[in-house]
N, C-alpha and C positions, 0 to 999 in steps of 0.2 A: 620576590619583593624586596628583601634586605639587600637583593644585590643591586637592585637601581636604586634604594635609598643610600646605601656606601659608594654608589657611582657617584651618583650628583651630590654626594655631600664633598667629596672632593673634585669634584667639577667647580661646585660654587664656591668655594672654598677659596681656591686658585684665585677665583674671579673678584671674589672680596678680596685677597691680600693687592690685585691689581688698580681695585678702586681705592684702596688704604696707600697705596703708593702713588697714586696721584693726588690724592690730597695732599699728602704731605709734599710732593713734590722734591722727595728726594733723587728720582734720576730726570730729571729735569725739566724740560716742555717738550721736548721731540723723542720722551720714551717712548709712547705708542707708536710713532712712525720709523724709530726702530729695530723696534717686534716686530711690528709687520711686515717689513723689510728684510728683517733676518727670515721671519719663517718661512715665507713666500719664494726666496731665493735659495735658501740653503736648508732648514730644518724640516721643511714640508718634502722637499722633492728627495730626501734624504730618508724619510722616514717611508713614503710612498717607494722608493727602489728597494729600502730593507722588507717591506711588507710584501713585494712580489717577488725579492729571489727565495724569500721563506716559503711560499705558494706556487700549486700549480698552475699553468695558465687557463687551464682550464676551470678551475675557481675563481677565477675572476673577469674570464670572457665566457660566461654561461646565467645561468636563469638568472640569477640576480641583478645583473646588469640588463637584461630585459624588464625585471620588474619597474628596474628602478625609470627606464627611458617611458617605459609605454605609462607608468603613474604621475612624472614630470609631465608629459606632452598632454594627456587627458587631461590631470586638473589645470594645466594652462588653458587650455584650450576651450572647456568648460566653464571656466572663468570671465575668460574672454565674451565669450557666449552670452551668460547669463547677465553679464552686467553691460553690454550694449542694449540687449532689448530692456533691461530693466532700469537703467540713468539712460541720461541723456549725455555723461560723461562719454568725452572721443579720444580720439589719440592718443599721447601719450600717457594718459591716465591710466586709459582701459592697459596698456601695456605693461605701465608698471604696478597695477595693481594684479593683474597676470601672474607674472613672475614672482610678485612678493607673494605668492598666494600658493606656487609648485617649485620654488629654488632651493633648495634644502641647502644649511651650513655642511656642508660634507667634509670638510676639513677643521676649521675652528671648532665646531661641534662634533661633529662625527669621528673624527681621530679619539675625541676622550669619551666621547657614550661607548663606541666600538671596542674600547680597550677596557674602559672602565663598570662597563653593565655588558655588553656582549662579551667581554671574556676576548676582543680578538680584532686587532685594527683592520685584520683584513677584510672585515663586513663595508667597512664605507668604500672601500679600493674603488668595488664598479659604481659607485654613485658618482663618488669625482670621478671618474674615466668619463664618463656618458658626460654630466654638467659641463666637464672643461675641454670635452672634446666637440660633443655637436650641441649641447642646450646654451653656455654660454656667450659663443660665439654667433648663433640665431638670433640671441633676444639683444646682441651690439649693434648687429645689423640692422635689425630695426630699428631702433631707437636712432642708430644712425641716418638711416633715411628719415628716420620722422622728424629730425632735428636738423640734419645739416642739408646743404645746398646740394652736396656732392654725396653716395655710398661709396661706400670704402669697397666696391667690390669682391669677387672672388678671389683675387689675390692677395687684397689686404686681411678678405677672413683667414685665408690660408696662414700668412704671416702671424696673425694672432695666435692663432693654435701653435702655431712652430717654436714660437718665441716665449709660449709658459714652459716653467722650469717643470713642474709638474709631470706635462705630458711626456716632456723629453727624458727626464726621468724613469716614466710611467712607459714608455717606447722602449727603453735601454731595459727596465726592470724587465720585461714580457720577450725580448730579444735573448739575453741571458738564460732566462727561467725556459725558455720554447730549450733552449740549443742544449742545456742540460750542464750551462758552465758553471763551475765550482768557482768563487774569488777566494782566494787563501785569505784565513783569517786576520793576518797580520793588515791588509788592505782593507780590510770591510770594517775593521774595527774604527778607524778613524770618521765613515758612515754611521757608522752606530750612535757614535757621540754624538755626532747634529741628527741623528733622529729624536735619540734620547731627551733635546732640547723642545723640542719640536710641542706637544701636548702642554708642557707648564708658560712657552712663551704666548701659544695662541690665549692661551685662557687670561693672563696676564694682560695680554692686548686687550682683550674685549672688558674687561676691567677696567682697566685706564683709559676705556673709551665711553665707559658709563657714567664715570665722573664729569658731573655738572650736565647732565641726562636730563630735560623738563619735557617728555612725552605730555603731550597735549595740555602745554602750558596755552596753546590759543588756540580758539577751532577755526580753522583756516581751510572749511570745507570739507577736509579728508576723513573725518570718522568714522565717519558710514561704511566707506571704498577699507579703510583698513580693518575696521570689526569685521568682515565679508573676508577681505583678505585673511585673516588674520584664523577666522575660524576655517576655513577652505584650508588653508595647509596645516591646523591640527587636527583636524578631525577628517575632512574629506579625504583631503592625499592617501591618508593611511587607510582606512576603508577602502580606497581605490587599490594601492596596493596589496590589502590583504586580498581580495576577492581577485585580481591579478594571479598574484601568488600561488592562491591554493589551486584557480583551475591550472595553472602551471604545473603540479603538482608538488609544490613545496608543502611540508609539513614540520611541524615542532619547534626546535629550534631555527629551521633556514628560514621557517614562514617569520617566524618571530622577528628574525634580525633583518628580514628587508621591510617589516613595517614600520621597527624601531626606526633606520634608517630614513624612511619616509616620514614619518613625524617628528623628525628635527625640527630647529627650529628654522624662520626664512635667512638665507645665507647674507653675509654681512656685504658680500661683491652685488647683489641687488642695490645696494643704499651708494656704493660706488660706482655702481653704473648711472645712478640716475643722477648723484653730485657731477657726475663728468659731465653728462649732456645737458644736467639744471631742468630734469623732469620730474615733477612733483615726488620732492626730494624725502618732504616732508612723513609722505604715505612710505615711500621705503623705510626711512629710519625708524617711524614708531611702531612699523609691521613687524620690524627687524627684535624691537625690544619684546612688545607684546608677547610674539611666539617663543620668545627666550627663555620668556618667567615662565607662558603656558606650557612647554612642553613639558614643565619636570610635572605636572599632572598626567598631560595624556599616555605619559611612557609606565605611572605607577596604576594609571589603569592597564595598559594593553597587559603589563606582568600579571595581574590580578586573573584577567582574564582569559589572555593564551597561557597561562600556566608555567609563563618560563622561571 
């Protein structure tokens, strides 16, 4: 318990000095764009290749990475489900109320819970592998076809996946770690450094992206679809994966850290998918904040109660 209260006190921590720095507005109007930019391109996919040549591959292409895929595609799925026969909401609602309901922050969040209450960045590894390999890329498409004239077809998913820093990172890191290559320290160390960066920038970001935040300053339909959402990925997700998990046969700590994992909070690339297509924009960003503040509850119960 003291360690997910010392995790998230320097989780929030980060995140408060990022909203105190956009008040003041001492790096300027385009600091949050960036951070985001930087970590996306250089400190994430830097941190993601130092977390897999540390690992075998076989921890990070093994149970966890199943939990994490069959608990994302279940609570989507059942989401889906439940809230078509139960609104009369269609399309792109049901879709991104979906997704904001099983997309977990696996980078923004999960790099600092993973390091900072797990003990070990390499917990979130197979969550981003799975999300940025085949969940991200599913839930573009759709929104794609539901939005535009044209699908971006199987080439253009293909290209999406090829073209995050991430995966290509995440490919090189798993290529390396399979073949058994050593990188002399002198070369890995300049890696180290934008990993290093990598956890205080994302937090910072989402900081500086809180300022002047007014979740349901008008109700414009969506509170319902996001309280639903909202409680589905802190509560359901994780029951879905722990019951996942144990018949998997994880126990202890592995069971602990792929449920931590699953009760992140909804990932911030949900609110930019739906800014990019202008699908009820609204349901993504207060789902996004919601499960932000909820998760530091659900993670100080699961401690409480899986005993980690």
């Amino acid at each position: 318990m003291s360690g997910v209260l010392s995790g998230f006190f320097i989780v929030w921590a980060l995140i408060g000095v990022g909203w105190l720095t956009a008040r003041t507005g001492v790096l300027g109007p385009h600091a949050r764009y960036v951070l985001n930019r930087t970590t996306f391109f250089l400190a994430s996919p830097a941190l993601v290749l130092v977390g897999l040549l540390q690992s075998e591959p076989g921890e990070v292409l093994s149970t966890p990475m199943l939990v994490a895929a069959l608990a994302g595609l279940l609570t989507g799925g059942l989401l889906l489900g439940v809230l078509r026969v139960a609104t009369s909401r269609r399309g792109v609602d049901l879709v991104v109320a979906a997704i904001s309901g099983s997309v977990v922050n696996g980078a923004n969040m999960g790099f600092p819970i993973a390091a900072y209450v797990l003990g070990d960045i390499s917990h979130a590894i197979p969550v981003i592998l799975f999300q940025q390999a085949v969940y991200t890329p599913l839930y573009l498409f759709v929104l794609h076809a539901l939005t535009q004239e044209r699908s971006p077809g199987p080439a253009g998913v293909a290209r999406s996946i090829l073209a995050n820093p991430t995966i290509i990172a995440s490919a090189v890191g798993l290529v390396l770690s399979a073949a058994g290559v050593r990188i002399p320290e002198v070369m890995l160390e300049p890696v180290r450094s934008l990993a290093d960066m990598a956890i205080p920038a994302m937090l910072l970001a989402y900081g500086l992206s809180l300022y002047g935040s007014r979740p349901f300053a008008r109700d414009d339909g969506y509170r319902g679809l996001i309280a639903v959402s909202s409680a589905t990925k802190l509560v359901v997700m994780p029951l879905i994966a722990l019951g996942i998990g144990a018949a998997l046969g994880l126990r202890g700590q592995d069971l602990y850290a792929v449920v931590v994992m699953a009760a992140l909070p909804t990932a911030q690339n949900v609110y930019v998918a739906a800014a990019r297509y202008e699908a009820s924009e609204n349901l993504a960003r207060d789902t996004v904040l919601v499960t932000t503040i909820g998760t530091v509850v659900v993670l100080l119960v699961l401690a409480g109660v899986l005993g980690a």
